[in-house]
N, C-alpha and C positions, 0 to 999 in steps of 0.2 A: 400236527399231522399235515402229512402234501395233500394235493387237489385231488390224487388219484388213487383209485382202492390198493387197500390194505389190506395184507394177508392175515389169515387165521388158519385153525388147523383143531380140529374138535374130535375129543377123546370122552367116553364113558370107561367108569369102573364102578361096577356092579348098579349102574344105571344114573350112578353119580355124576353129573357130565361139566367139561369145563373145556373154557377154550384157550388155545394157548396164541400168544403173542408175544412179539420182539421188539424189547424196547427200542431200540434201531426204530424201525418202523409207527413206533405209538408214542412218541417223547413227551407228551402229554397227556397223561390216561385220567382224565378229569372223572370225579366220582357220579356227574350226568352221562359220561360216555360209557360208564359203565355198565349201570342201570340199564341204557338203553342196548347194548351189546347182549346184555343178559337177559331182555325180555321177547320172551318165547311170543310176542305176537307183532313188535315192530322192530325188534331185532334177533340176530343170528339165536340167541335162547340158551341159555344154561346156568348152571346150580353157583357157576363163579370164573371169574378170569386168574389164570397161569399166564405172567410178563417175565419175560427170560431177561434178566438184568445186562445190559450189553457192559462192556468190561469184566466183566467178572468169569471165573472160570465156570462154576456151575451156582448162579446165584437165582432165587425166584421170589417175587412179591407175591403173593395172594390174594386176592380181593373177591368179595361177598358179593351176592350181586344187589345188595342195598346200594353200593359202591363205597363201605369201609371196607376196610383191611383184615386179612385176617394173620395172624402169626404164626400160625401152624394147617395143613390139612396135610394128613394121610393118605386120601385119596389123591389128594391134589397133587400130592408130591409120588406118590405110584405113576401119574399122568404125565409129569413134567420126567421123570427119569425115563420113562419106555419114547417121551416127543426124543432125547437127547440121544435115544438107540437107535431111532429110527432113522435123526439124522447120522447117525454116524460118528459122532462126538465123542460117545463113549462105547463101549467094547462089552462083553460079558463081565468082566474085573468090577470087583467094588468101588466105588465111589463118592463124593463128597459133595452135598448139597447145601449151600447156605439158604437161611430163612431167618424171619425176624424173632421166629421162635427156637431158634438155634438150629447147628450145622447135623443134618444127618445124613447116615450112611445109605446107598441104595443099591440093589443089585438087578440086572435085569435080563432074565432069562426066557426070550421069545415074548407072549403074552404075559408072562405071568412077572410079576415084580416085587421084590422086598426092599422092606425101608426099617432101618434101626431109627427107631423113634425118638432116643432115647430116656431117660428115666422118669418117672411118673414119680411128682410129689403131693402129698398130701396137705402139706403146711400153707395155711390159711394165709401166710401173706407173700408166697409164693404165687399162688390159685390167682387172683387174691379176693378172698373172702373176710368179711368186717366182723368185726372184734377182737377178743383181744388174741394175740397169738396161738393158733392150737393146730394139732388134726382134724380136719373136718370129716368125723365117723360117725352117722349116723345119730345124725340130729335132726330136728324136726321143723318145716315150714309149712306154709298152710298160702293153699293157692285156689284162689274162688271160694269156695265152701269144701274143700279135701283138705284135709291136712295129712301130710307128705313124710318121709323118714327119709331123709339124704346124706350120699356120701361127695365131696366135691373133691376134685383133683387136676393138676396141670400135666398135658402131654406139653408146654411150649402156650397151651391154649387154655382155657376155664372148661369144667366140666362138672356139670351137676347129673350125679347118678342118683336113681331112684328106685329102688328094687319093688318090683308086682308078682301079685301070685299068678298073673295074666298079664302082658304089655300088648297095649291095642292103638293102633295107630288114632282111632277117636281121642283119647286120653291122650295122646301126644300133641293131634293138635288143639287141644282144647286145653290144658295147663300147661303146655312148652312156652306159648309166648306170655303166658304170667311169672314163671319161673325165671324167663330168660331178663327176665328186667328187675327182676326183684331187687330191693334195694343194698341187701345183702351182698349183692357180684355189683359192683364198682365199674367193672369194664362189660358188663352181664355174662351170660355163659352159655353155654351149651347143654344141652339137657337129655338124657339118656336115662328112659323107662325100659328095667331089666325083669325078663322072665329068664330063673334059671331049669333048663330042662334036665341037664344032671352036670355032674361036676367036670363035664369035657363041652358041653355046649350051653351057647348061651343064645335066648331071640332078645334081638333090641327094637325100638321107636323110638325116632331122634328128631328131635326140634333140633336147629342146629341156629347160631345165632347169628343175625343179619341174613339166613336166606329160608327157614322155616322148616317143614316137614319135607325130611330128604329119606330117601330111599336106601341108601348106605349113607358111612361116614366111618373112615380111617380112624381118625384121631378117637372118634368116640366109641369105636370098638375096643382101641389101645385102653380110654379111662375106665372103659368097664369091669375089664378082666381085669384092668390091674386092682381095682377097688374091690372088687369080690376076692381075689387072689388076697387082699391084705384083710379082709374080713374072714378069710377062711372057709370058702365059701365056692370054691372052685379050683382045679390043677393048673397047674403052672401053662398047661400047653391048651388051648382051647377056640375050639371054632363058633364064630360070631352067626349066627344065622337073622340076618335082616331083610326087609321086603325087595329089595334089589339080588340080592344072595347070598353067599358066605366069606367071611376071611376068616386066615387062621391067624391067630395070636399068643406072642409068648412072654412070656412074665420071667423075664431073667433077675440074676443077684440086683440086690437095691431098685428092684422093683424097672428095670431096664425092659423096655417091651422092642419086640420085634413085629411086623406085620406083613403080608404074603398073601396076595390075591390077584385077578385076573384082572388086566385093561387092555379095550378095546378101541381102537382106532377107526375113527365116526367120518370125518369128512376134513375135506383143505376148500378152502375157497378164498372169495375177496369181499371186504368190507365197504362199501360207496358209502361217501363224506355224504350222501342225501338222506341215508337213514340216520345220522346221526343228529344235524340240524332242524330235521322234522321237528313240527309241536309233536 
């Protein structure tokens, strides 16, 4: 990175927040400068960084704000498609997102944005989840003194669901980060405590992994519905209600989800090389 500030451009969806950046401008996005970009008291502050891949027509990295990677976010990529409309790059017309979790479609109509997620697998070494090959439907782990009834799935990303006859943000952060490192998830996972209030809504709490108790999350709404959707257990077409707000979600043929909610456009500014160097 040069001597002089660096742009950013900071986006919430449903209070999920992430900043976005040009690799052009950041050709070394070291996992300290991440951390420090993403911490709300000596840096700019948010849930994760969006790097718009230079070369590439619509390509985006991810990153947590631990500063690993992640392979997929929903939110993130609702974020990264409306940064791409607002420059102007893309039009209303669908279009084509690459990620390390594979290429999705997005549409983006004013504030509001869709993203084909594409299909949600269950197969343990897909996810991937240890032992021997199977569906992971509701089988059982035991985290602190609870023990748990899980269903785990890949939007692209790991997802450990857990169905409650109550989902409380306490219980999330209180067995999300035992879940998410369990020795079971290999790469760990994401963690999504489901209250279902009838078969068209659903309330979630989501640890999410490398950035903790988040207020929404895309991806984790996509594994939810789809995992209730294949337990039988909710309609195809279903609205997410989480402590940030609602997305809707749809569970197509082979388990194919769609997702559809509102992002907001927060601030543009400049990064100084001094807050990065700080102890």
């Amino acid at each position: 990175m040069g001597v002089g500030p660096v742009r950013f451009t900071k986006y919430h969806a449903l209070g999920n927040d992430y900043l976005v950046l040009e690799e052009k401008e950041w050709p070394f996005l070291e996992a300290r400068v991440v951390r420090r970009l993403c911490d709300r008291h000596h840096g700019v502050g948010s849930d994760g960084l969006l790097l718009r891949v230079a070369g590439e027509p619509h390509a985006v990295e991810i990153f947590n704000p631990d500063g690993s990677k992640a392979e997929k976010s929903g939110n993130g990529l609702r974020i990264f498609a409306r940064y791409l409309w607002d420059l102007r790059i893309v039009d209303g017309a669908p279009f084509v997102v690459s990620t390390a979790g594979g290429d999705v479609t997005c549409r983006v109509r004013g504030d509001s944005v869709t993203v084909d997620m594409g299909r949600v697998s269950f197969d343990s070494a897909e996810i991937p989840v240890a032992g021997p090959r199977r569906e992971v439907l509701e089988e059982s782990l035991r985290a602190g003194d609870t023990t748990l009834t899980f269903s785990a799935a890949t939007v692209g990303n790991p997802h450990c669901v857990i169905l409650r006859e109550r989902a409380s943000a306490e219980e999330a952060r209180e067995l999300g980060p035992l879940i998410e490192r369990d020795p079971r998830f290999p790469n760990r996972t994401n963690v999504q405590f489901v209250e279902i209030r009838d078969r068209s809504n659903l309330k979630l709490e989501i640890w999410e992994r490398g950035a903790g108790y988040t207020l929404a999350s895309g991806s984790s709404s996509c594994a939810a519905a789809a995992v209730l959707r294949r337990l039988g257990l909710c309609d195809a077409v279903v609205t997410v209600h989480m402590p940030g707000g609602r997305l809707a979600v749809e569970v197509g043929e082979g388990f194919a989800v769609r997702l559809s909610g509102p992002v907001v456009r927060v601030a543009e500014g400049r990064v100084f090389p001094e807050s990065l160097s700080a102890p």
